[in-house]
Backbone as a printed PyTorch tensor [residue, N CA C, xyz], in Angstrom:
tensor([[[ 93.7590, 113.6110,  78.9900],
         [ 95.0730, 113.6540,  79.5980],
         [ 96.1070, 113.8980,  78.5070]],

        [[ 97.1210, 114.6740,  78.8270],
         [ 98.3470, 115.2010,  77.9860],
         [ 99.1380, 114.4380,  77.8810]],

        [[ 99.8600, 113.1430,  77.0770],
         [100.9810, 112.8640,  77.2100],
         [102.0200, 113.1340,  76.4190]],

        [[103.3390, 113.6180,  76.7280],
         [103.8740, 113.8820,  76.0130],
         [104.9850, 112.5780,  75.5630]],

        [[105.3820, 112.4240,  74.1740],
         [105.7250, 110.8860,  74.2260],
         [107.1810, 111.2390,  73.1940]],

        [[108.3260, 111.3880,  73.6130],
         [109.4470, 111.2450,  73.0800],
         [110.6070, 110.2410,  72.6100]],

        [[111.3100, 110.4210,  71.6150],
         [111.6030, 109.3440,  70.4280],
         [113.1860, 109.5880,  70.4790]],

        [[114.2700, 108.5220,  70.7630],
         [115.1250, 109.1850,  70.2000],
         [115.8540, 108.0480,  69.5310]],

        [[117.0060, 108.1150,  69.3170],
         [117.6610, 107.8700,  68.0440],
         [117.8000, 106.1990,  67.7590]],

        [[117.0250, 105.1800,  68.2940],
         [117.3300, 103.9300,  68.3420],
         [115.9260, 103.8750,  67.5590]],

        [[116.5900, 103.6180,  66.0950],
         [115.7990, 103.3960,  64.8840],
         [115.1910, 101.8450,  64.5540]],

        [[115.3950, 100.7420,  65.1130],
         [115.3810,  99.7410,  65.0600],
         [113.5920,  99.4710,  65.9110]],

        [[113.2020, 100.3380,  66.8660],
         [111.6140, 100.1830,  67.3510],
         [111.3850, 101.3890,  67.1030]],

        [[111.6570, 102.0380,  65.9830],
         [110.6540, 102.8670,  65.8630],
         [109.1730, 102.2730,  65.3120]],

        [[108.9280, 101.4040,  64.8290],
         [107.8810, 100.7670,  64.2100],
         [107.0430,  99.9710,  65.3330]],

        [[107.4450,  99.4670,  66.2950],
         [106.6670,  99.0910,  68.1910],
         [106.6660, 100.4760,  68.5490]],

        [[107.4920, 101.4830,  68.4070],
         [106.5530, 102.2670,  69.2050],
         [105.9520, 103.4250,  68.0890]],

        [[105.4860, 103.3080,  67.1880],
         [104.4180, 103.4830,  66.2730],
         [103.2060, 102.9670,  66.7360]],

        [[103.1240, 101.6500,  67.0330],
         [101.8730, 101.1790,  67.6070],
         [101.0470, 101.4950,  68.7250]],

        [[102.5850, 101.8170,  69.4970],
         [102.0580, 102.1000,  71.0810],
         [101.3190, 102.8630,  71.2510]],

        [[102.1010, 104.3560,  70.1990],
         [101.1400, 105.6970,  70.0810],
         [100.1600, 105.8150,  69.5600]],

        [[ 99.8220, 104.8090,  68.5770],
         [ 98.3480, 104.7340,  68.2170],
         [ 97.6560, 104.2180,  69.0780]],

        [[ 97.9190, 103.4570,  69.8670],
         [ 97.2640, 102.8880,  70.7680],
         [ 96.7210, 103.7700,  71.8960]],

        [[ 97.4150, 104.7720,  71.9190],
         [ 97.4520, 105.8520,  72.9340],
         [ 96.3510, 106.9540,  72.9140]],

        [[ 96.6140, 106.9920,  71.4270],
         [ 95.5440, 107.9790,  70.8430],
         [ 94.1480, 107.4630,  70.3070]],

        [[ 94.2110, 106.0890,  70.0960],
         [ 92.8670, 104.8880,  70.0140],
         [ 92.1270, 104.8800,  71.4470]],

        [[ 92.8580, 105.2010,  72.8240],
         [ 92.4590, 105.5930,  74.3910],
         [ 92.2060, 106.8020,  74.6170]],

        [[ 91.6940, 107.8550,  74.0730],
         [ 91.7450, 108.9880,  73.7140],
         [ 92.9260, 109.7770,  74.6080]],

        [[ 93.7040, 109.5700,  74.4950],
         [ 95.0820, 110.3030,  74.9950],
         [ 95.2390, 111.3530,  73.9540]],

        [[ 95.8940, 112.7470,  74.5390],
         [ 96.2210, 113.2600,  73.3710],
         [ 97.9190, 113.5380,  73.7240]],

        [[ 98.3710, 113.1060,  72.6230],
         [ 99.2510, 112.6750,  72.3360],
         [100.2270, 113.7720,  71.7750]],

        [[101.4030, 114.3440,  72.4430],
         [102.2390, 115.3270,  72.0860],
         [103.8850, 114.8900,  71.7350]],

        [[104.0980, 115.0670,  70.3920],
         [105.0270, 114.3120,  69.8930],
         [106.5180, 114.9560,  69.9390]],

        [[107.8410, 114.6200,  70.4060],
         [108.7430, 115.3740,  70.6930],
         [110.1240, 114.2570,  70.1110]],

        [[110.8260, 114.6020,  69.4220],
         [111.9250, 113.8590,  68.7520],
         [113.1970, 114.3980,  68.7300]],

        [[114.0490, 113.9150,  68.9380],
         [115.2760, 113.6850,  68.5950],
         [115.9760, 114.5000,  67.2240]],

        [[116.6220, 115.6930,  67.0960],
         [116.5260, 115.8830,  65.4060],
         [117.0510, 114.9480,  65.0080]],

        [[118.2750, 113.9460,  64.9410],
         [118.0280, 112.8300,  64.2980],
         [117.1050, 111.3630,  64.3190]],

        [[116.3060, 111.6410,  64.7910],
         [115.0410, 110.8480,  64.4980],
         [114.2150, 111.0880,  62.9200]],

        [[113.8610, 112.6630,  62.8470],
         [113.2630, 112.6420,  62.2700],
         [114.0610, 113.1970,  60.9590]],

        [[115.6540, 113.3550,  60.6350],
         [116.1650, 114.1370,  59.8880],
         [116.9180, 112.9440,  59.0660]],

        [[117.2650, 112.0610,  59.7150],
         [118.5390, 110.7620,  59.3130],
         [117.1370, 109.7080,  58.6050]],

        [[118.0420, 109.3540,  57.3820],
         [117.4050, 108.1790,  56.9520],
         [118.1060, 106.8770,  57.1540]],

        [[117.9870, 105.7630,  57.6720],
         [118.7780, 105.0960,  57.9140],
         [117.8710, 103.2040,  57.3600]],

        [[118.2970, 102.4750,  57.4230],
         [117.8080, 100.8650,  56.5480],
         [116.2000, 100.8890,  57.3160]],

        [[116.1220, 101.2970,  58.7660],
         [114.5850, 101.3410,  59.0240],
         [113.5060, 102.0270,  58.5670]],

        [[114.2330, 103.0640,  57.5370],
         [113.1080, 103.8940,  56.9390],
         [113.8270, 105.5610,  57.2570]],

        [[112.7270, 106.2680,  56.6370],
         [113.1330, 107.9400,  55.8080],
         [112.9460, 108.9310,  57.5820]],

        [[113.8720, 109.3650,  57.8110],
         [113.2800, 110.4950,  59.0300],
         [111.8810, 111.3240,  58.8280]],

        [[111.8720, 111.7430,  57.2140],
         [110.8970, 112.5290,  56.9400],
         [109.6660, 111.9680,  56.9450]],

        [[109.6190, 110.3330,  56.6310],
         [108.2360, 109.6870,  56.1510],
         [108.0490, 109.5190,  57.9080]],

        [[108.8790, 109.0630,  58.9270],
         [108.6340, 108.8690,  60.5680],
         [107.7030, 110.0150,  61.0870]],

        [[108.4460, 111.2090,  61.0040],
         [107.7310, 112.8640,  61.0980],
         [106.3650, 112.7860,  60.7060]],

        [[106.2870, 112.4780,  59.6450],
         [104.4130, 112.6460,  58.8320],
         [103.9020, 111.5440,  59.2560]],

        [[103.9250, 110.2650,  59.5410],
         [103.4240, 108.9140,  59.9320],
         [103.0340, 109.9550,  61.7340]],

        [[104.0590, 109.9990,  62.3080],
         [103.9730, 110.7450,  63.4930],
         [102.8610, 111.8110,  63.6780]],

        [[103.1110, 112.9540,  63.3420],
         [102.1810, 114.1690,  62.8520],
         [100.7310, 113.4980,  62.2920]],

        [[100.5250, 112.5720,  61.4330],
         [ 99.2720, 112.4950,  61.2040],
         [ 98.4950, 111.5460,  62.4540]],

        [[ 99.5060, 110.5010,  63.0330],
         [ 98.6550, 109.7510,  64.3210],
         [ 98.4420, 111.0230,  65.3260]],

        [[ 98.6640, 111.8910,  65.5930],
         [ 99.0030, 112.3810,  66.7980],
         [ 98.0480, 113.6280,  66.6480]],

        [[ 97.7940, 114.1550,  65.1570],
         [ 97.3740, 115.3100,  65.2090],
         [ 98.2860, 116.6020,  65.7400]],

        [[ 99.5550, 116.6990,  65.8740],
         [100.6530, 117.1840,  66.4470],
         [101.9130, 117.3050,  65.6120]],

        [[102.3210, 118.7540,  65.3140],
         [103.5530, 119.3770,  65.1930],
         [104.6600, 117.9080,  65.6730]],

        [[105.9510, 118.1800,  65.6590],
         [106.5410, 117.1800,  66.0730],
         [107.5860, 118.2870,  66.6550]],

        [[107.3860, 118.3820,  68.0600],
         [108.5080, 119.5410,  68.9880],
         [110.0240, 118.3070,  68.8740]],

        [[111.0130, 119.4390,  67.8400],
         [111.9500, 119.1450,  67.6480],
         [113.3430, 120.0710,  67.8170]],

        [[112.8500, 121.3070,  68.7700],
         [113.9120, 121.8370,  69.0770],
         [114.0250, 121.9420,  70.8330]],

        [[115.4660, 122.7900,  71.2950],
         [115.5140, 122.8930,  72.6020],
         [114.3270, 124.0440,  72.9890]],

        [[114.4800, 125.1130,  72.1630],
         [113.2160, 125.7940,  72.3900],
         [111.7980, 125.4700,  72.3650]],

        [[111.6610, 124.8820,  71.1910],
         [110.3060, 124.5030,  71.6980],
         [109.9040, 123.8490,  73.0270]],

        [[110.7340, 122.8930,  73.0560],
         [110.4960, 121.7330,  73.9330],
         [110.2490, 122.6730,  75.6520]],

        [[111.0040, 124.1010,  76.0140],
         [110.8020, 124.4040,  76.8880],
         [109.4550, 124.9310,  77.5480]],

        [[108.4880, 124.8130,  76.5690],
         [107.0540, 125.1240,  76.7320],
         [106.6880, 124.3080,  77.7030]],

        [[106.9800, 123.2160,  77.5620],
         [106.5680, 121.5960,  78.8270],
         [107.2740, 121.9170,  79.9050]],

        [[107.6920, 123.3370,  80.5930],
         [107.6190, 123.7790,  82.0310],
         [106.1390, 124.2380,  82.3840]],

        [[106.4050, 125.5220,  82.9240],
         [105.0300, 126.0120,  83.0690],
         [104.0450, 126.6780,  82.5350]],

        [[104.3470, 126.4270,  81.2340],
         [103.5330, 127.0230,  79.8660],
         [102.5800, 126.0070,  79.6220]],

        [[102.9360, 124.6400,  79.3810],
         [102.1050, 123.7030,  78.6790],
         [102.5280, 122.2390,  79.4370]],

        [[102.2130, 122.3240,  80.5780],
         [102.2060, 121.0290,  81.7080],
         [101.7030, 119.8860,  80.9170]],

        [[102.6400, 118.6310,  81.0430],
         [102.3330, 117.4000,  80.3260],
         [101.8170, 117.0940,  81.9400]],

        [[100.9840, 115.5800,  81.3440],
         [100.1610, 114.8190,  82.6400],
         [101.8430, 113.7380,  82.8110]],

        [[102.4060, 113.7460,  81.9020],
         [103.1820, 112.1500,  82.0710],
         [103.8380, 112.4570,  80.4740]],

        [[105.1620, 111.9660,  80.4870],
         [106.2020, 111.8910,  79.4130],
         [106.5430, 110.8900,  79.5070]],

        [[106.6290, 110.0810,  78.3970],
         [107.2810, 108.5590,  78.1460],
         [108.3630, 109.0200,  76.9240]],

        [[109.2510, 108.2910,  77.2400],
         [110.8840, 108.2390,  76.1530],
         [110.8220, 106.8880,  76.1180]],

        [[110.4350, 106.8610,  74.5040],
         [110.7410, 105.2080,  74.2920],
         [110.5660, 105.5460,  72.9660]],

        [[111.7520, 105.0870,  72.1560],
         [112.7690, 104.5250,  72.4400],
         [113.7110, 104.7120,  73.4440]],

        [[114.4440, 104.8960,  74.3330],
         [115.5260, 105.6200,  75.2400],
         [116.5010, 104.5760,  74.7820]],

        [[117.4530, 105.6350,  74.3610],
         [118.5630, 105.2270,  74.2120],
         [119.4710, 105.4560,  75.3180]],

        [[120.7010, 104.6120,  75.3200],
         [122.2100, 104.4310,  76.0790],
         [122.4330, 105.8710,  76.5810]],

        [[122.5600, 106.8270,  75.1710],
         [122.9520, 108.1040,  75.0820],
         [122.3460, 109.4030,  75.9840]],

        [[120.6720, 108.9210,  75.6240],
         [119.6760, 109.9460,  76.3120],
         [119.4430, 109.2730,  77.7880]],

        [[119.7620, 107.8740,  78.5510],
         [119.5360, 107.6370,  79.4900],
         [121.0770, 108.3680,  80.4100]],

        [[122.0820, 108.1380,  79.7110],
         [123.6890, 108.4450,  80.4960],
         [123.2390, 110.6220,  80.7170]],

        [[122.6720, 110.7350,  79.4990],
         [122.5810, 112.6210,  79.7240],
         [121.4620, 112.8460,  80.7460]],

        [[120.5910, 112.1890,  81.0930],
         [119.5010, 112.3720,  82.0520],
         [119.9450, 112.0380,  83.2170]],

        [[120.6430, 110.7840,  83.4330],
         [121.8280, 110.7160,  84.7560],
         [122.3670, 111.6000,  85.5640]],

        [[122.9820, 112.2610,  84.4180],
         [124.0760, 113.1380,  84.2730],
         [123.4690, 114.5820,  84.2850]],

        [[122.4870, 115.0840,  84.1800],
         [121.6000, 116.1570,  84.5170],
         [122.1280, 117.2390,  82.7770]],

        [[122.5280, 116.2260,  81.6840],
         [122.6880, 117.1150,  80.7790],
         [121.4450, 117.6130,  79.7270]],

        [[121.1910, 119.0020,  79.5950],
         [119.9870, 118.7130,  78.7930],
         [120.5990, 119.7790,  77.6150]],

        [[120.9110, 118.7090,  76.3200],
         [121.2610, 119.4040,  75.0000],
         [120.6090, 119.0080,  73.9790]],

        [[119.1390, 118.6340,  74.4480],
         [118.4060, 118.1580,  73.0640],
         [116.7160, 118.6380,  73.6180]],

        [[116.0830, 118.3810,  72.4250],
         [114.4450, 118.7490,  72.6620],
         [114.4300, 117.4020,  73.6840]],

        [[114.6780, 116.6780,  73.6180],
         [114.2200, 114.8900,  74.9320],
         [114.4640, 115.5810,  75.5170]],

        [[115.5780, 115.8460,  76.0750],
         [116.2940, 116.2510,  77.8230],
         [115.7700, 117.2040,  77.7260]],

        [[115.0210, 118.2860,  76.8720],
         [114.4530, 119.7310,  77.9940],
         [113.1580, 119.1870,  78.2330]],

        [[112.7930, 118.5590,  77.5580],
         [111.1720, 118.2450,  77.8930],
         [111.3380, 117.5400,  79.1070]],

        [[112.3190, 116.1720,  79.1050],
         [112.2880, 114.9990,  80.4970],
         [112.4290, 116.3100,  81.4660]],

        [[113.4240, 117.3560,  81.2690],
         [114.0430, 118.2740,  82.8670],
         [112.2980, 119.0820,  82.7090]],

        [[112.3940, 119.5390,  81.9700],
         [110.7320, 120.1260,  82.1800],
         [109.5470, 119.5510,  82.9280]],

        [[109.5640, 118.5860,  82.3880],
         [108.0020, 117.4290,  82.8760],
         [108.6770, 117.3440,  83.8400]],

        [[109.8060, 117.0810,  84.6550],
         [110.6660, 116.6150,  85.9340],
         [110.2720, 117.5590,  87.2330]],

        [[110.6050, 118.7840,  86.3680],
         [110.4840, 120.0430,  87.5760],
         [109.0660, 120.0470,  87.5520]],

        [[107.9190, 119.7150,  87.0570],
         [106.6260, 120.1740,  87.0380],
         [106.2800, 118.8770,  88.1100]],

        [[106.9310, 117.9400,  88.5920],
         [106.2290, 116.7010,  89.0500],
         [105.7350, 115.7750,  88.7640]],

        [[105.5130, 115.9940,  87.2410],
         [105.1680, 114.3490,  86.8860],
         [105.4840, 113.3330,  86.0190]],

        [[104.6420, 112.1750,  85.9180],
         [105.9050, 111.4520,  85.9450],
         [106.4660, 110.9200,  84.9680]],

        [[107.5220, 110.3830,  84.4750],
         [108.6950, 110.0280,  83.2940],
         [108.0980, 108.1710,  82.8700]],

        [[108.0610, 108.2710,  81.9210],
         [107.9280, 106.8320,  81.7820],
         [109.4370, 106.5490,  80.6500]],

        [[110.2070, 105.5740,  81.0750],
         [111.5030, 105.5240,  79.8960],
         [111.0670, 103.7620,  79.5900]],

        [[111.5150, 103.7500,  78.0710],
         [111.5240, 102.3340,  77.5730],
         [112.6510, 102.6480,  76.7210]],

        [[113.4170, 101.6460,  77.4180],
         [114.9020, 101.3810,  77.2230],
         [114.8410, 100.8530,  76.0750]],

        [[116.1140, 101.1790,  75.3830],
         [116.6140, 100.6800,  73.9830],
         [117.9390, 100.7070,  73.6840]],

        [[119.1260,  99.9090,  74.3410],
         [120.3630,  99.7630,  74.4820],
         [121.3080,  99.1560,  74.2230]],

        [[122.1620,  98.7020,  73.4790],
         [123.0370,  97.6950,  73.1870],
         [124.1940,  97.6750,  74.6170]],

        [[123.5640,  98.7670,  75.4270],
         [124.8960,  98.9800,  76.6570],
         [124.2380,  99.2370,  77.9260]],

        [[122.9580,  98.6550,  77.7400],
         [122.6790,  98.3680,  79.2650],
         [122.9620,  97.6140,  80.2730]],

        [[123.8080,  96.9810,  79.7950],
         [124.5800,  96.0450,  80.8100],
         [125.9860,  96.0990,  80.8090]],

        [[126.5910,  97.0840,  80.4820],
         [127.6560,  97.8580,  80.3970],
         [127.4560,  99.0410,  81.1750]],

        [[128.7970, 100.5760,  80.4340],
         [129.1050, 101.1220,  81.1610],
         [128.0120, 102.0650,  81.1950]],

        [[126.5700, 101.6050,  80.7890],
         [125.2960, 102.3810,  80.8090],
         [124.4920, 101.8770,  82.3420]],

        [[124.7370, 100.8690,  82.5420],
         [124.2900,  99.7610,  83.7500],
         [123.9970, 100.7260,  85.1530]],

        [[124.7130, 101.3590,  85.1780],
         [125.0520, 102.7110,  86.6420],
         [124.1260, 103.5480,  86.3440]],

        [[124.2400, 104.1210,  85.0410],
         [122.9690, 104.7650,  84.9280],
         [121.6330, 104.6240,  84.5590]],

        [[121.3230, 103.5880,  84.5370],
         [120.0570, 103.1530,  84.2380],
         [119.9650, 102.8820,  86.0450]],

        [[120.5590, 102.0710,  86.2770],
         [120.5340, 102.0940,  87.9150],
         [119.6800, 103.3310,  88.9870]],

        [[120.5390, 104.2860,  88.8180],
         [120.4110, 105.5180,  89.0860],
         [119.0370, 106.1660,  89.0750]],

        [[118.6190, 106.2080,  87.9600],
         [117.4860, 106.3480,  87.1890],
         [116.1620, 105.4140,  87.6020]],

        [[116.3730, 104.3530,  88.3430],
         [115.2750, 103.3600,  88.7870],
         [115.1770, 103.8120,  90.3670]],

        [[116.1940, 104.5610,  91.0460],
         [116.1860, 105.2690,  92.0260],
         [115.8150, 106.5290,  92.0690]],

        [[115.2990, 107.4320,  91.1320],
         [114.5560, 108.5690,  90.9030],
         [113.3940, 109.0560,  91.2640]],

        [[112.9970, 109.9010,  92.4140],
         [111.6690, 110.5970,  91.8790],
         [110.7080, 110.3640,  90.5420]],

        [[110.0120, 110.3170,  90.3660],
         [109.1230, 110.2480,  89.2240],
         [109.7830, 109.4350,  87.9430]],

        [[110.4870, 108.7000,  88.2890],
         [110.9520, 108.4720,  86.6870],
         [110.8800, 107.0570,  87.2770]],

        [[110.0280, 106.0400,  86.2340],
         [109.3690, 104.6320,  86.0150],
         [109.8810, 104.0760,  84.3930]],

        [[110.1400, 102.8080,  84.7390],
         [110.4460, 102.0640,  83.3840],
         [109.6370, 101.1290,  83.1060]],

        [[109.4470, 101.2600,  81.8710],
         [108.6670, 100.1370,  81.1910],
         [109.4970,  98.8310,  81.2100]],

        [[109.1790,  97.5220,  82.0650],
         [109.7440,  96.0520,  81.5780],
         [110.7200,  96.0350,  80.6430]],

        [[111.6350,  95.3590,  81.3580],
         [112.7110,  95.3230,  79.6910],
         [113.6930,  93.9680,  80.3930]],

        [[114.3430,  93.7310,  79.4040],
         [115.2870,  92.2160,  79.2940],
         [116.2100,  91.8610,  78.6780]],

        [[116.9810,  91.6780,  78.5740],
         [118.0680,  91.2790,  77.2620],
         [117.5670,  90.7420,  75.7520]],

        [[117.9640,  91.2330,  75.2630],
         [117.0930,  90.6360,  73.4170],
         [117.5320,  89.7630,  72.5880]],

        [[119.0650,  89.8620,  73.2250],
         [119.7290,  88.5740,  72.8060],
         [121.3560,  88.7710,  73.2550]],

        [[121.3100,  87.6170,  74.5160],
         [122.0560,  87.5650,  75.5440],
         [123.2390,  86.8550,  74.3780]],

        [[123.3450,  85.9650,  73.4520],
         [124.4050,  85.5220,  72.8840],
         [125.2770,  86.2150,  72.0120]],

        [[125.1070,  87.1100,  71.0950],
         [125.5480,  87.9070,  70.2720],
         [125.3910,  89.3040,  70.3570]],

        [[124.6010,  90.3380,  71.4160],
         [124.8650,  91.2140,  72.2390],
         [124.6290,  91.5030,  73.5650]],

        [[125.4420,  90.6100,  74.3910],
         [125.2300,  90.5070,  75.8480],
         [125.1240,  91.5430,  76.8510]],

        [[125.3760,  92.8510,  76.3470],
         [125.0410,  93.8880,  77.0490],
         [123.7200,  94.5100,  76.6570]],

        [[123.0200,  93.9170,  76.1560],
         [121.4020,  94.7680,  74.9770],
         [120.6790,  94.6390,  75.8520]],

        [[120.3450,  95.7950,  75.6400],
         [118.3770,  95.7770,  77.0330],
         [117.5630,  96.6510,  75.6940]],

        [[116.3670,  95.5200,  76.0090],
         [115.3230,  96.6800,  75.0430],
         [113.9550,  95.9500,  75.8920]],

        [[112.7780,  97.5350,  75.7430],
         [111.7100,  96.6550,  76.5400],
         [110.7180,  96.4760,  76.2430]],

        [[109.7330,  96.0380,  76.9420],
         [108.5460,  95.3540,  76.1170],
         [107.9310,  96.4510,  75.9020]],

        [[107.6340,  96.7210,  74.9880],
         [107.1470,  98.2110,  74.5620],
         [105.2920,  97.6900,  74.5770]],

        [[104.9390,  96.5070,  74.1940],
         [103.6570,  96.1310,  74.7350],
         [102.9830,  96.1380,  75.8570]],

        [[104.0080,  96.7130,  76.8480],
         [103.6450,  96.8260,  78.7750],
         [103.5840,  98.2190,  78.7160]],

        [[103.5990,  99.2870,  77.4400],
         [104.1480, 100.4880,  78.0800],
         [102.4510, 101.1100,  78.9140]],

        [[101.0690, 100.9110,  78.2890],
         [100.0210, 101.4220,  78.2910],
         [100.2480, 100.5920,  80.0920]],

        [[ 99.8710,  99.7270,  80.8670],
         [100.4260,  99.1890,  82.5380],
         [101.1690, 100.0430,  82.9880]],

        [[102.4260, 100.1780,  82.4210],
         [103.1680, 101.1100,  82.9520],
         [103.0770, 102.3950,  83.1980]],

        [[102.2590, 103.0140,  82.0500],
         [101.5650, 104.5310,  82.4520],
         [100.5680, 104.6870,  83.2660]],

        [[ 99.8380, 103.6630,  83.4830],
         [ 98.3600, 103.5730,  84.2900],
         [ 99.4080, 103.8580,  86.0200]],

        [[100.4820, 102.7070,  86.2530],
         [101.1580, 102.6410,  87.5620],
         [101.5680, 103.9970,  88.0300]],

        [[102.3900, 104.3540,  86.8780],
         [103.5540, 105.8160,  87.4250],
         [102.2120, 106.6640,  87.0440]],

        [[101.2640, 106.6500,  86.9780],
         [100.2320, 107.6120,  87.2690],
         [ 99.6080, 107.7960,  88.8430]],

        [[ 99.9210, 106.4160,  89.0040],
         [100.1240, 106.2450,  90.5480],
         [100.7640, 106.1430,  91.3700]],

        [[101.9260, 106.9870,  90.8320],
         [103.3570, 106.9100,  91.4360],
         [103.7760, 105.1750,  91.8860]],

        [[103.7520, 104.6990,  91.1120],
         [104.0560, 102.9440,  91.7090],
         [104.8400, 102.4110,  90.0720]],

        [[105.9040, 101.4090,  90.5540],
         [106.5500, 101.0680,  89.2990],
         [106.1440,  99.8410,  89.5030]],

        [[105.7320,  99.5720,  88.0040],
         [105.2700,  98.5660,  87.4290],
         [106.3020,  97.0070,  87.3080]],

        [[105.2910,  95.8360,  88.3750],
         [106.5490,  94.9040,  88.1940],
         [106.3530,  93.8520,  87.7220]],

        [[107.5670,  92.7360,  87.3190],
         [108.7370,  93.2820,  87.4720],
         [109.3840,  94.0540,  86.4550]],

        [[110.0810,  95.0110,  87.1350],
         [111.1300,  95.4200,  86.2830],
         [111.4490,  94.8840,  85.0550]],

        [[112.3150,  93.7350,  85.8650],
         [112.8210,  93.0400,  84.8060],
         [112.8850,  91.6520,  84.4220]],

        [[112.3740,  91.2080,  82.8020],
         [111.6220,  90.1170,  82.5760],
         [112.0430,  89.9550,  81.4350]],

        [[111.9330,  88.2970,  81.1500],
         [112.5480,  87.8290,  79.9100],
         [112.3060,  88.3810,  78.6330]],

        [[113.2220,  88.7180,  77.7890],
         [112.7590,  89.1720,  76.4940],
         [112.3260,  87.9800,  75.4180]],

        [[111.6790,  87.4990,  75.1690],
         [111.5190,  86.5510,  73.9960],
         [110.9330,  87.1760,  72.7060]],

        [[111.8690,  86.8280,  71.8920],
         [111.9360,  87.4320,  70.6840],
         [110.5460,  87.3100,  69.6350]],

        [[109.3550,  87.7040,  68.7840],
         [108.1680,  86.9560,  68.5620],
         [109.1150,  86.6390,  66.9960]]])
């Protein structure tokens, strides 16, 4: 099975979902890697864009589709089984809402979208409970598009933060493989 598994700019799990994808590809998934150009271009306190790219590329066995062009292959050129965005950020959840597609994420999500199948998003937000809240909403009312569990990460010092259990994401792909969202939704975050 094809999954295609996209990254965008919420640098803080890139290292949970490092695991996930090995995990993915430890299930023999093959695993098609699609990023954010600042994912893999920005160096930021979590580590080098460039060292993410090659850590990436060598789990995956996979190029890392990082433009709008490339990414348009995942219509009817090169059909994914299932696309997961996790990290999903505030940014890439409000443009998918919003039907904007100005990055390799959004042509692949509108791609895999029009082909029928299905979206897996794992939220990563400091504004999901803000003026992101509508659109994440929105988005749980969608055709094909399923979220991985998620919760507040810390309701005292950023009370609008949703991030999700990125350890539910492998449940969550098995469900929206069965067109069924994985529940609940939404569940306590406890920090390990």
């Amino acid at each position: 099975m094809k999954i295609g598994f996209a990254i965008t700019s919420s640098y803080c799990t890139v290292e949970k979902i490092m695991e996930q994808i090995l995990a993915l590809v430890e299930l023999g998934y093959d695993v098609i890697p699609i990023a954010s150009p600042g994912v893999i271009s920005c160096d930021t306190r979590f580590g080098k864009g460039k060292d993410f790219k090659k850590v990436l590329e060598t789990i995956t066995k996979h190029e890392v589709c990082s433009t709008i062009i490339d990414a348009e292959r995942f219509g009817p050129k090169e059909k994914l089984d299932l696309l997961v965005i996790a990290p999903a950020t505030g940014n890439f959840i409000a443009k998918l809402a919003h039907g904007i597609t100005d990055t390799p994420v959004t042509m692949a999500t509108k791609a895999t979208l029009r082909n029928g199948s299905p979206i897996v998003i794992g939220v990563s937000t400091n504004d999901g409970l803000g003026l992101n809240g509508e659109n994440i909403m929105k988005l749980l009312n969608t055709k094909n598009i399923y979220f991985i569990p998620f919760g507040q990460d810390n309701y005292i010092n950023k009370p609008n933060s949703l991030i999700s259990h990125f350890d539910m994401l492998i449940p969550t792909i098995e469900e929206a493989l069965s067109n069924k969202q994985i529940q609940p939704v939404l569940k306590e975050y406890k920090k390990k």
